[in-house]
N, C-alpha and C positions, 0 to 999 in steps of 0.2 A: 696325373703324375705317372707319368712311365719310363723312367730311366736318371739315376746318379750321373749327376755329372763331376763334382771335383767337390774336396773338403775344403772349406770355404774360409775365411780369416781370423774366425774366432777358433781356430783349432777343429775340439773338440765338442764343442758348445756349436760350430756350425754344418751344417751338408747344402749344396744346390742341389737340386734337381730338373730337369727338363718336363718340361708338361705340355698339356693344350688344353686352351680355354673353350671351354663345352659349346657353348656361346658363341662366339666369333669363330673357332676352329683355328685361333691364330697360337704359335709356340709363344710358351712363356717360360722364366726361368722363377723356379720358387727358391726362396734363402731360408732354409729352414732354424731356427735358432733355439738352443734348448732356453728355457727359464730355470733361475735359480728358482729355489723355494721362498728362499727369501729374502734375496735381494732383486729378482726380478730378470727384466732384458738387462742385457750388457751394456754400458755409459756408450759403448762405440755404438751400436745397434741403433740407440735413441738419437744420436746426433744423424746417422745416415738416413732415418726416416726424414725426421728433422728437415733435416736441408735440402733432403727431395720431393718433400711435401712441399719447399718456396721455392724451389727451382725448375725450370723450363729451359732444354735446350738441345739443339738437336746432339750437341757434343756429352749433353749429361742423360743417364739411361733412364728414362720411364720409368716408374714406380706405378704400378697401373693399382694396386690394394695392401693392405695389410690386416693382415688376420691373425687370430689371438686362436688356438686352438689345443685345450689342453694346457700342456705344462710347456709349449711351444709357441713361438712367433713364428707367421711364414710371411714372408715378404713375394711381393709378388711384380717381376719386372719383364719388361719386354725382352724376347731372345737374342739372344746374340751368338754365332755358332762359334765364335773365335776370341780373346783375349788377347792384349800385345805382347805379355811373356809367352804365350803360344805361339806366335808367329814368327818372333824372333828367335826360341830355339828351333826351329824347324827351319830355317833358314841355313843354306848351304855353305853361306861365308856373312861375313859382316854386312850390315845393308851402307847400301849405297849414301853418301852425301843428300843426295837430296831426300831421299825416303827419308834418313834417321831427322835431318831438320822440319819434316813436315811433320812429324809425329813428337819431337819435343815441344813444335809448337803451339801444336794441340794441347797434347800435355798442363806447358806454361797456361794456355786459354782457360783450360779446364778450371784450375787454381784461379786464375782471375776471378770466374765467373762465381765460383765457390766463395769467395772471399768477401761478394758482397750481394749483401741478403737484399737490393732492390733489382737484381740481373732476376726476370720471371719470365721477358719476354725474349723466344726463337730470333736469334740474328742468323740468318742461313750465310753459309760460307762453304762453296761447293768446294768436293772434292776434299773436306775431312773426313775422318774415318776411323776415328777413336771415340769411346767414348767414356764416361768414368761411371762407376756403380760402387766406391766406396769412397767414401768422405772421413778420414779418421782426422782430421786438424780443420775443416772448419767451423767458424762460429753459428752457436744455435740459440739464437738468443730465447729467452725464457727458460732455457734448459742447467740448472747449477748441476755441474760437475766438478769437482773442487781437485780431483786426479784421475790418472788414469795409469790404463798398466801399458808397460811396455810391448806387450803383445800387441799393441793397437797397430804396428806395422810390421811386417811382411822381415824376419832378421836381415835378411842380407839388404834391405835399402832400409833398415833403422839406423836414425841419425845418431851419434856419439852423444848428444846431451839426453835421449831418452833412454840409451843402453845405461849412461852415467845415474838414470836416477833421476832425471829433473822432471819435475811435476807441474812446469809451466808449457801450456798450450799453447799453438800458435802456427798458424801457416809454415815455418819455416821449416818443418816437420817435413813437407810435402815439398818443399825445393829440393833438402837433398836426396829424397828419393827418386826426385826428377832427374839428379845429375846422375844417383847412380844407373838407371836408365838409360841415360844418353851414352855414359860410358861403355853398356852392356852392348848397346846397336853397334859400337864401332869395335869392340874388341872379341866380339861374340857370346863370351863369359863374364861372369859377373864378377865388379870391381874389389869386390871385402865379399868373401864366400867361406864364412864363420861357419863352425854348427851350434856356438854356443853363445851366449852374451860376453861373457870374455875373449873367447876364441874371437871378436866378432870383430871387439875393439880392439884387442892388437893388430887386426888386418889394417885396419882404417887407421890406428897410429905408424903402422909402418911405411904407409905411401904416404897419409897426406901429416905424419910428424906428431911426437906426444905431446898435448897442451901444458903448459905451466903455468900459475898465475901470471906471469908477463904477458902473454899471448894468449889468456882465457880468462882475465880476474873473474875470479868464485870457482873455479874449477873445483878444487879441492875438495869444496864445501859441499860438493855433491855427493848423496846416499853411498854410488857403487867407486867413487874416483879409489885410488889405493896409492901410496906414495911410493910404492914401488913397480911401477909401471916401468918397462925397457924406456929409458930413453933415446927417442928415435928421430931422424933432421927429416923433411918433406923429401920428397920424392921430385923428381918433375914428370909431368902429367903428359907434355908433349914427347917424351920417353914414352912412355907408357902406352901409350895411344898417339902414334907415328900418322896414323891416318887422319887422325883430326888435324885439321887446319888451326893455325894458333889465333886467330877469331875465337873458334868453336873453344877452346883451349882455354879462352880466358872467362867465356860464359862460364864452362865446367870449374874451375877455379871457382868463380864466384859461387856458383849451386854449393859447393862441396866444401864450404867452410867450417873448422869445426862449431868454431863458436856461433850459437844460434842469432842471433844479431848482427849477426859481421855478413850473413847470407843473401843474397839477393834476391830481391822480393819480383814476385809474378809480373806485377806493375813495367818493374824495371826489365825485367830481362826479356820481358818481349819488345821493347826496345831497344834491345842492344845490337849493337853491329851486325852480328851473326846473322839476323834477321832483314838484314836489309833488304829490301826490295821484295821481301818477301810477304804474302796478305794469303 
């Protein structure tokens, strides 16, 4: 181990670091995770081994060990010297059409492949270039987790029903942080740029409109909902993001639903128009 790279998703609880394996001499990145005393690795920690222990792909990131050391887990993955929230702020203007669709694609793939625990064997598909090393919404089977905390995602692409409280897991988690993604390639900044969980969700009720039971039956019923929320009418999106074509327009529409059921699943949207012709 010789050099910090970035504090990592559990906060506080995580650091990477960059290393080299003695052995091979090839870079590795280590994910260092403190342990509670007594509750142990973190519910997210165990699902990310979990699902990279059954996965194999060149789009999902090697898990080369995991080691128990002390009061600490280090997880031990192949390098990677760049990230796509790196790339894209570093970027001089919005990427281009085809870029931002070859990397939603991936994206969407990534989620498919996550989604179902018999995907173990490498489909090569030249010329991807992403690849995924956190899994916080897919299924681990054998694993009971009965909740989880809302720091499981990243605030600014956490979805309104896990800011609200809801304790149901589920892929859908990971569409709309897909869509806030797609939105971020094409308008440079990010879509809901909260600091706080409330701050987070009035962003995200102001473009895409506050739910009511008409338009979210159970809302309410949720831990953080407040019956006095601004009420606020949707925005349009093709406003918003002039550069997207209204194809791409109505994918993001679908990613970005509030209600977690109404969202369009991995399946589906790599199907969708927006994709056409494209492999």
């Amino acid at each position: 181990m010789f050099s910090s790279s970035h504090q990592g998703s559990f906060k506080k609880l995580e650091k990477v670091y960059k290393g080299r394996n003695r052995e091979t001499n090839e870079l590795v990145a280590l994910k260092e995770i403190n342990l509670d005393a007594e509750e142990g690795a973190p519910s997210t920690a165990i699902r990310e081994v979990s699902l990279l222990r059954r996965l194999t792909h060149e789009n999902i990131l090697t898990l080369h060990d995991v080691i128990n050391v002390e009061d600490k887990l280090v997880l031990v993955f192949e390098y990677m010297d760049q990230d796509l929230k790196r790339y894209i702020d570093t970027q001089n203007s919005p990427l281009d059409t085809v870029t931002a669709r070859s990397f939603v694609y991936q994206l969407l793939r990534e989620r498919h492949l996550t989604s179902r625990p018999e995907a173990r064997e490498p489909t090569p598909q030249p010329g991807w270039a992403t690849k995924t090393c956190g899994f916080w919404t897919g299924p681990c089977v054998g694993i009971p987790i009965s909740t989880f905390s809302n720091d499981v995602v990243t605030l600014w692409y956490r979805p309104p029903d896990v800011l609200l409280g809801s304790r149901t897991y589920n892929t859908s988690i990971d569409i709309w942080s897909v869509g806030c993604i797609m939105a971020e390639m094409y308008t440079g900044s990010a879509l809901f740029a909260g600091t706080t969980n409330a701050e987070q969700l009035l962003k995200i009720f102001d473009i895409m409109g506050t739910p009511t039971e008409l338009t979210w039956p159970g809302v309410s019923q949720l831990p953080e909902y407040r019956n006095d929320f601004p009420s606020r009418s949707p925005q349009s999106l093709q406003q918003i993001i002039p550069s997207l074509d209204p194809v791409g327009v109505d994918l993001l529409e679908r990613m970005l639903q509030l209600r977690p059921e109404a969202r369009i699943s991995a399946t589906e949207a790599l199907n969708h128009p927006w994709f056409q012709g494209f492999d």
